[in-house]
N, C-alpha and C positions, 0 to 999 in steps of 0.2 A: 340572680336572674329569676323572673317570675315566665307562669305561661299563663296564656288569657284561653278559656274555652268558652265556648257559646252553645245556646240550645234555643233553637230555633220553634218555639210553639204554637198551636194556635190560640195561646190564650195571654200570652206573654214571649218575651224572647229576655233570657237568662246570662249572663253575664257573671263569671269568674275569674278568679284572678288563684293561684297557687305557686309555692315557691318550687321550683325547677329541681331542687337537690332533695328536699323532703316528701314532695307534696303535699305539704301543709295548707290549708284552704286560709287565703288571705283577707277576700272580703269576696262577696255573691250580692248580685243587684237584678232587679227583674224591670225590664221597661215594656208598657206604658205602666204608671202606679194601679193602673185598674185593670181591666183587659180589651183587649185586642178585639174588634168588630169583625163577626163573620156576617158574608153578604149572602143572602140568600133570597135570588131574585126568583126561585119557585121552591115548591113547597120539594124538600128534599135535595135541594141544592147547597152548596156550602163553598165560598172561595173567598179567598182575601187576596188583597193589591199588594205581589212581592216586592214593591220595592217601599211598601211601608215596613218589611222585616227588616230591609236595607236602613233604612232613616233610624229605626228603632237601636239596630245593632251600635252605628255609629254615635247614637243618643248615652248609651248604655255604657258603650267603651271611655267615652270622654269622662260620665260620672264616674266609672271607673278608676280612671286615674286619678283622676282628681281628690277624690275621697281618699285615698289608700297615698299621694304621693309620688308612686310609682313613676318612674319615665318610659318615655317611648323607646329609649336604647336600652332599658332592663326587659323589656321583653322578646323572648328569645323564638317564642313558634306560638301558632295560634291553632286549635281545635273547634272542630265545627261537630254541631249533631242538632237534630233537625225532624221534623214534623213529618212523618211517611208517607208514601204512596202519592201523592201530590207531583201536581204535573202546572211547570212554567214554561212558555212558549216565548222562543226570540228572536227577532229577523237577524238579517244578515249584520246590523249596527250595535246590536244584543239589545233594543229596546225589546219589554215585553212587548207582547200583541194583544194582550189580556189577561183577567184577573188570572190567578193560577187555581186550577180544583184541588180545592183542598183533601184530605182521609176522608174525612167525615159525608164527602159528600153522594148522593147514591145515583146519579143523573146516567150512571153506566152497566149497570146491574146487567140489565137483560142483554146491551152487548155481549157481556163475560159468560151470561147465561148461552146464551145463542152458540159462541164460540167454543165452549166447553161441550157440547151437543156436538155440533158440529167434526170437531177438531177426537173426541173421543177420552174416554176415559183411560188408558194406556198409554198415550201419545203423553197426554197432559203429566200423566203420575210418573211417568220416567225420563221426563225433559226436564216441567216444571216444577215436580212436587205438590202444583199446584192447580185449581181451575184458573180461568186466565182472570175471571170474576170484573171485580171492581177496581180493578189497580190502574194502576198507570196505563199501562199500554191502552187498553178498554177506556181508559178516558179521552186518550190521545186518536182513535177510532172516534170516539163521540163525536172529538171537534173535527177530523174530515167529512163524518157525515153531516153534521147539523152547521158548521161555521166553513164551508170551504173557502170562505174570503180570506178567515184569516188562517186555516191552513195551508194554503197556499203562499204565504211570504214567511210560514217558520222555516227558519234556518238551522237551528235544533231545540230539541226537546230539554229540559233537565228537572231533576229533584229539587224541593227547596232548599236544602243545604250545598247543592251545585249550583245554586245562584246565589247564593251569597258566595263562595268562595270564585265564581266570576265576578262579582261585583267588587269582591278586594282585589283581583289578580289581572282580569281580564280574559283569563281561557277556560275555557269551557271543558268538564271533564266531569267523570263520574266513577262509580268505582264499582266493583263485583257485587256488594251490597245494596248500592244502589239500583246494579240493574235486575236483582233476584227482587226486591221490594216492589218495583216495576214490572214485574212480569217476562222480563227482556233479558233472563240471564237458563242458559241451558245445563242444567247441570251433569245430561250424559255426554253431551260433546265441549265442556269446559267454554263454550263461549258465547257471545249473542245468539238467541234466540230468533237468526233471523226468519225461519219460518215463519214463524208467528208474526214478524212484522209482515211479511208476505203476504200472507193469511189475511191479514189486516189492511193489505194496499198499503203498507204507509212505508215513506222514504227511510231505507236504512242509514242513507247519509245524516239524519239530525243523530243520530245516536252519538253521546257525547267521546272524545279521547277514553279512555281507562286508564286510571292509574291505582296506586296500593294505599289500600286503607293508612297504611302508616307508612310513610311515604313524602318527601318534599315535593311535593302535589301541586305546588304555583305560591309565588312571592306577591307582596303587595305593591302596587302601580302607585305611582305619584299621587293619581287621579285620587285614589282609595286612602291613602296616608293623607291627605288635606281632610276627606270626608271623616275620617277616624278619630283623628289626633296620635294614628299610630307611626312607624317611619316605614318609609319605602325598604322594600327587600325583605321585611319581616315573613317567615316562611309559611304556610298553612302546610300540617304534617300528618293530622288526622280530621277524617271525617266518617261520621256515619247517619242510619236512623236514630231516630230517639230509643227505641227498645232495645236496640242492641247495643245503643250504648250504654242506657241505663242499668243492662246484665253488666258490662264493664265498668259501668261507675260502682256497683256493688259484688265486684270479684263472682260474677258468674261468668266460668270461661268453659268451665268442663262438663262433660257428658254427666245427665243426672243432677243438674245444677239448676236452680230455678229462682227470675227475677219477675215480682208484681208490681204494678203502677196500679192505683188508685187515684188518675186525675180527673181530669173529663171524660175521657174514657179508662174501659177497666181493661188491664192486661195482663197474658200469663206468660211468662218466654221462656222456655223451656229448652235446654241443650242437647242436643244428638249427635250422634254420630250415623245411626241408622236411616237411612234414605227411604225403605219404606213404608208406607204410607196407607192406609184405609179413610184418611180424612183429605180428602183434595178441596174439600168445601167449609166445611164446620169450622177449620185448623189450616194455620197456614206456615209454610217453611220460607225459610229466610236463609242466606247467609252470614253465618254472626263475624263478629269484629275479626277474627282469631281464621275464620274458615281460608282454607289454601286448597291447590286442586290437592295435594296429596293428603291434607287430613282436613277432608270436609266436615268444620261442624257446622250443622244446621242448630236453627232455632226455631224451635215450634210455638208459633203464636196463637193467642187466643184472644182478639179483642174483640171487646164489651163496647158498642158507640156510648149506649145509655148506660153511664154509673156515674161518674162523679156531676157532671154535667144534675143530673136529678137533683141533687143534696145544694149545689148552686142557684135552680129553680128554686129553692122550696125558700132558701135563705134570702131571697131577691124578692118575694112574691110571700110570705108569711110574716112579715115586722120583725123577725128575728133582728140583733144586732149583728152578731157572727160566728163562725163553725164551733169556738169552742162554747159558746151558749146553749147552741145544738145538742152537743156531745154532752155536757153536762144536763142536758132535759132528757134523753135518752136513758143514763142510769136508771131514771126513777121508773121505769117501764120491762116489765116483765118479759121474757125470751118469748116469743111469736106473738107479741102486742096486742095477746085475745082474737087472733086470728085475724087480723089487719094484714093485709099485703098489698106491698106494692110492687109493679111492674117497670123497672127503669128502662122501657127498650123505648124511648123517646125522642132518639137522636137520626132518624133514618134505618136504612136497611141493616139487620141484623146477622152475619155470616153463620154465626153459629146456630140460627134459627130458620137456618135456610134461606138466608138472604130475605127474609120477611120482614116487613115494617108492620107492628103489629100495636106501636104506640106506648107511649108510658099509660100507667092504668093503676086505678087506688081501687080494692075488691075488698070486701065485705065491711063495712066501714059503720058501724053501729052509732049513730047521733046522740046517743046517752051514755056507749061507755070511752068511746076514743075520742080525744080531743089532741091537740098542736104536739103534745112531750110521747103521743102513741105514732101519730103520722112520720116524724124523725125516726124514732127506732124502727118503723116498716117500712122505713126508706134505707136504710141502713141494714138491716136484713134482706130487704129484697135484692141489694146490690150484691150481699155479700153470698147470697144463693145464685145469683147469675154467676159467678164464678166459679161455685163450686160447680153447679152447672156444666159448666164447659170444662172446667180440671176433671172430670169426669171422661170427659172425649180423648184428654192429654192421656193419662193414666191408662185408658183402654186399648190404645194407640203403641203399645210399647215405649214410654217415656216414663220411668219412674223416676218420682218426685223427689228427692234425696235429700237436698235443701231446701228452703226455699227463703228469700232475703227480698225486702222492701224497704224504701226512703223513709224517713221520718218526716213525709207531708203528703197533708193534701188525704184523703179517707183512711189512712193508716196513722193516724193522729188517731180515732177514735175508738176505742177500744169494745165496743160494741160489735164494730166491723170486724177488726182484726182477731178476735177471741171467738167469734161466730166460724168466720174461714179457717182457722189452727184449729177448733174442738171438729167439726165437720169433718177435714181432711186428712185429720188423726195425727198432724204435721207443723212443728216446732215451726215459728217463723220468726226469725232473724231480721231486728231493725236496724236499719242507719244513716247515719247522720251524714248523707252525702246527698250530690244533685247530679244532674245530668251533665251542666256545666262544668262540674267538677271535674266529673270525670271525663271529658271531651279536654279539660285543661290539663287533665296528668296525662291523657292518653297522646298528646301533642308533645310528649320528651319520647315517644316511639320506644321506652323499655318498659315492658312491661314485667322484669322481675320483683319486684317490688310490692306488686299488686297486692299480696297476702299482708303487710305489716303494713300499710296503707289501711286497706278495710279494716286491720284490729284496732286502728285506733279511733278510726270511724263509728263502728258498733255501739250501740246504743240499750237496747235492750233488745226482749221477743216477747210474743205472744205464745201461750202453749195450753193444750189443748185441755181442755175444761172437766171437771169431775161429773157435772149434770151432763150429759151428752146426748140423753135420751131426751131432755126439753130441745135441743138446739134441732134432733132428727126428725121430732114429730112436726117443729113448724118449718122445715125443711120442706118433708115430705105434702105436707100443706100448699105451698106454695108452688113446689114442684107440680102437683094436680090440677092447680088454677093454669098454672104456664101452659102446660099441655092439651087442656081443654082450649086455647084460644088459640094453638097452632095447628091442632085439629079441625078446629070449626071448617068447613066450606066454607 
């Protein structure tokens, strides 16, 4: 018996297939062959059409099978994980009502700003963890002020991995993850955050059922087994974000445990137990896969809009062929590229910069000594000091780093990056050979004992921290000066 896991992105939607008794990774597929269209109909906007994740997932599962063999009655539970903080709206029929706002996108900032003034820093830090910021809820606020037509015929709200798992099932449901991601989960009174919705005007009624992360959560409709090529009854068992599952795709379950992505955006998720908090802005807390009311672990987040996203730019817009052409013209360039820096905060509002859009930016860039193989490796240091950057806020924050483990794609392929943030952080880091799909498809057999002799065979290699340490600090400290001179400016 196999399980299927999906990973729902905004730059692809991911497709796995793993054998139920091992968890041996079968075959992993990514649809569209390129990527995914984000729309952005003003400068700072970001959303895409959820039911093209819908079309893409069923695109994906069919090659799926196909390639691999497999039948629709060998599989046994299907896993879902899925792009964050993202808000889809659907009437009472479950059509959407419009595109969905995607992470990335910042069109709610100064609600969350407004709200967190407001609302207070006490109220926020021992409900939420969090300011109410940019998240879901704040964007869900957006659209009753600026769209009341079509606030007005949502019948509820959900995440995008809550609509795909209505798009297979029919019902509508969310989970404690989902509603911490969102804004919409209280963690001193264990349940919705209705205040906040309150607070907000907005109908507690769309708030979706609750059920448990691992959990027989809704079976597949007729409707959904034609669309798939799966069979009707097939269970969805787990679902989450992408970072929290991608801590569970790489065996971060425990306090002191630490998972990185280096996609389109950079991220740090970091494990707690400690509730808390001096960063309600910069950092943000989640509830991870594993969190229960009795032993809440948090996950402390750190993401970067601008990082991998930059390195995309440069390879789409400089003639390069592709990343690894990149990574091999980067060798040849010395650690701080003669004082070349660059700025990856390109993608919109930046949290850990105080919610600032301050732009991607190339700074001191000399016409006779840097050319295309210095620009890569300042793009590739700049990202990898936005990290250290904010592990900096984690670290200060009472969150020691213990671990720390990354995927083997995507900026952690390049060992520029990864050798920069290990000599930096004074801190071994741990690669592997695993996806988010993966592990949304092991996490879909609901036991997680196993976890440990899974990851070891996953493992791949690490990065660790460098003998020169003093070149990696001074163009550190370089970049670090330029950053702050542009958050300072008036």
């Amino acid at each position: 018996m196999y399980n299927i896991g999906y990973d729902i992105g905004s730059s692809s939607v991911k497709a796995a297939l793993v054998e139920v008794e091992s968890g041996k990774k079968i075959a992993v597929i990514h649809e569209p062959e390129g990527e995914m269209r984000i729309i952005s109909p003003k400068p700072n906007w970001a959303e895409q059409d959820p039911d093209m994740w819908w079309q893409l997932v069923c695109v994906a599962t069919k090659k799926l099978l196909s390639q691999t063999g497999v039948k629709p009655s060998d599989i046994a539970a299907i896993g879902i994980a899925y792009q964050m903080h993202g808000l889809v709206v659907v009437d009472k029929q479950g059509e959407s009502l419009r595109n969905a706002i995607i992470w990335c996108d910042s069109r709610a900032v100064q609600t969350g700003k407004d709200a967190f003034k407001a609302l207070g820093t006490k109220k926020c830090s021992e409900h939420l963890l969090n300011s109410p910021a940019n998240f879901t809820a704040s964007k869900l606020k957006w659209v009753k002020d600026n769209e009341p037509h079509i606030y007005d015929k949502i019948y509820k709200f959900m995440l995008p991995g809550d609509y795909i798992s209505f798009k297979f099932s029919g019902d509508i449901t969310t989970t404690i993850c989902g509603l911490s991601e969102g804004m919409f989960w209280d963690y001193k009174s264990q349940g919705v955050a209705s205040w906040l919705l309150d607070f907000y005007d907005l109908d507690s009624s769309m708030t979706p059922e609750l059920v448990d992360n691992f959990s027989k959560q809704c079976a597949l409709n007729k409707q959904a087994a034609q669309a798939s090529g799966l069979n009707a009854g097939t269970p969805i068992t787990y679902r989450a974000g992408d970072q929290p599952n991608n801590a569970l795709s790489l065996n971060v379950m425990k306090p002191g445990e630490v998972a990185a992505t280096g996609g389109t955006s950079g991220v740090v998720y970091a494990l707690t137990e400690n509730k808390q908090t001096q960063e309600l802005e910069r950092i943000n807390h989640f509830a991870h896969v594993n969190y229960s009311k009795e032993k809440p672990v948090i996950g402390k987040l750190l993401c970067i809009n601008g990082s991998g996203i930059l390195y995309r730019w440069m390879r789409n817009n400089t003639g390069v062929n592709d990343y690894n052409d990149m990574n091999l013209m980067t060798a040849q360039v010395p650690i701080g590229s003669h004082g070349l820096c660059v700025m990856p905060f390109g993608n919109g509002a930046e949290r850990m910069l105080g919610n600032k859009n301050i732009g991607a930016r190339v700074l001191n860039l000399n016409l006779n000594q840097h050319n295309q193989d210095f620009l890569y490796r300042a793009a590739l240091e700049g990202i990898a000091f936005s990290f250290i950057y904010g592990m900096i806020f984690i670290k200060n924050d009472n969150a020691p780093l213990r671990i720390i483990r990354a995927g083997n794609d995507n900026l952690f392929r390049s060992e520029v990056f990864g050798n920069t943030i290990a000599t930096l952080i004074g801190q071994e880091i741990e690669i592997f050979n695993t996806t988010g799909a993966v592990g949304a498809a092991r996490a879909a057999s609901m036991d997680l004992s196993n976890m440990d002799s899974q990851s070891t065979q996953d493992y791949s290699s690490s990065y660790t921290p460098q003998k020169n340490k003093e070149m990696y600090l001074e163009a550190y400290s370089k970049w670090e000066k330029e950053l702050k001179e542009i958050i300072n400016k008036p």
